[in-house]
N, C-alpha and C positions, 0 to 999 in steps of 0.2 A: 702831618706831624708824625714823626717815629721819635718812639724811646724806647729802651728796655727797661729790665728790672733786675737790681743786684743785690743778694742777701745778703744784710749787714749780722747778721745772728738770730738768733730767735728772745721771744719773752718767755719767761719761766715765771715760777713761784719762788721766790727765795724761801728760807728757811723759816723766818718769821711771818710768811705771808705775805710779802710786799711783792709785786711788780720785779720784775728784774728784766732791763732793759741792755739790750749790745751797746757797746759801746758807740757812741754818734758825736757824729762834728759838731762845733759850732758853726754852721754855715746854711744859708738857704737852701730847702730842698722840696722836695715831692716825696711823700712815706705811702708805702703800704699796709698793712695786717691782712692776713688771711684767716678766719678762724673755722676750723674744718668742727662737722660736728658728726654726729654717728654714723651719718649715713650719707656721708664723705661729700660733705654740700661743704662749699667753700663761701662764707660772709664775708666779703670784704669793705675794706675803709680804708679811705685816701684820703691824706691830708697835706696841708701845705704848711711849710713855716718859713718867715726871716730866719728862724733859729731852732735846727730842729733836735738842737742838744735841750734848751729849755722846753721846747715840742715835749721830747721825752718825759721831764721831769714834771711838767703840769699834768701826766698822765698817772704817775707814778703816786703825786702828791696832789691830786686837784684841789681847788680852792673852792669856799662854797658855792662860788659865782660860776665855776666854771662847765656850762651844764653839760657843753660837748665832751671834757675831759672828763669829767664825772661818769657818763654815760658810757666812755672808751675804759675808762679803767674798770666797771661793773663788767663787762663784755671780756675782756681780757683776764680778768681773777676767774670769773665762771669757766673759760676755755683754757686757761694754765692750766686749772686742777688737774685736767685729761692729758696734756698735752702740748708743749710747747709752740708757742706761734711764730711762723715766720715773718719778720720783720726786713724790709725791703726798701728801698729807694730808686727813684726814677736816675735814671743815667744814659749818657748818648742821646743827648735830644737833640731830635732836627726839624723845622721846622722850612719847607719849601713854600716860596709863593711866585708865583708867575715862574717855576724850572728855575729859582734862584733861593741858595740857604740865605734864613733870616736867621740872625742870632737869637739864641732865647738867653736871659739872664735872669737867672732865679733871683734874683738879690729887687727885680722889679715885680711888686705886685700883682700887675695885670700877669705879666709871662708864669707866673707861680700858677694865679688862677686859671689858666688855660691849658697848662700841663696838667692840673690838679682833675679839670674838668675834664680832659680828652681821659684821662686813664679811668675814670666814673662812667664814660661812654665804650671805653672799652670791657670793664666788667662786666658791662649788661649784656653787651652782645657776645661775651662768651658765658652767657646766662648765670652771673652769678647774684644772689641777693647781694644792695648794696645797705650796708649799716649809715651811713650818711647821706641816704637821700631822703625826700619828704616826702609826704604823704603823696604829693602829685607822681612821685616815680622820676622825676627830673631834677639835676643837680642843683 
């Protein structure tokens, strides 16, 4: 599997303190966050969404329930204060089996979850902590 990674904008602090997110489709995708901190160690978090315009705004506004989005938007206000984050999407995905492209199509569950998971394998191996893995270290 190859993809890359294309920066949609970054998150900031708005003026009242809220989240401020780049602008994002309504459309199935793969997101990143990087959030660098003093001593330039890069946290990263991948996520997947049907919809990653609503993606955004469950981050912005979480709901009590929402413990992932709760837990992303705390990580994100603490790391705006410094510094703006880069906000990113999976893009050019290819996906070869037997020396033949298989189509990936985000809009199918599984294919989200296996982009979402290769780029959680790819963080690690270019050593970065991942903010959404478990206690086991495995996606």
């Amino acid at each position: 599997m190859a993809f890359g990674w294309r920066q949609l904008g970054a998150v900031e602090l708005g003026s009242e303190g809220r989240l401020k997110f780049p602008r994002v489709a309504s459309t199935a995708g793969i997101h990143r966050l990087t959030l660098w901190d003093a001593e330039a160690v890069g946290l990263v978090y991948v996520g997947e969404s049907i919809n990653l315009a609503r993606r955004v705004r469950n981050c912005v506004r979480p709901g009590p329930a929402q413990a992932a989005s709760l837990r992303i938007n705390a990580l994100l206000t603490e790391r705006a204060q410094d510094d703006e984050v880069p906000f990113e999407v999976a893009g050019d995905i290819r996906f070869t089996v037997d020396d033949r492209d298989v189509a990936v199509d985000l809009a199918r569950k599984g294919d989200r979850a296996l982009v979402e998971h290769a780029a959680l394998v790819q963080a690690v191996a270019a050593g970065h902590p991942v903010a959404n893995l478990g206690r086991s270290g495995s996606p």
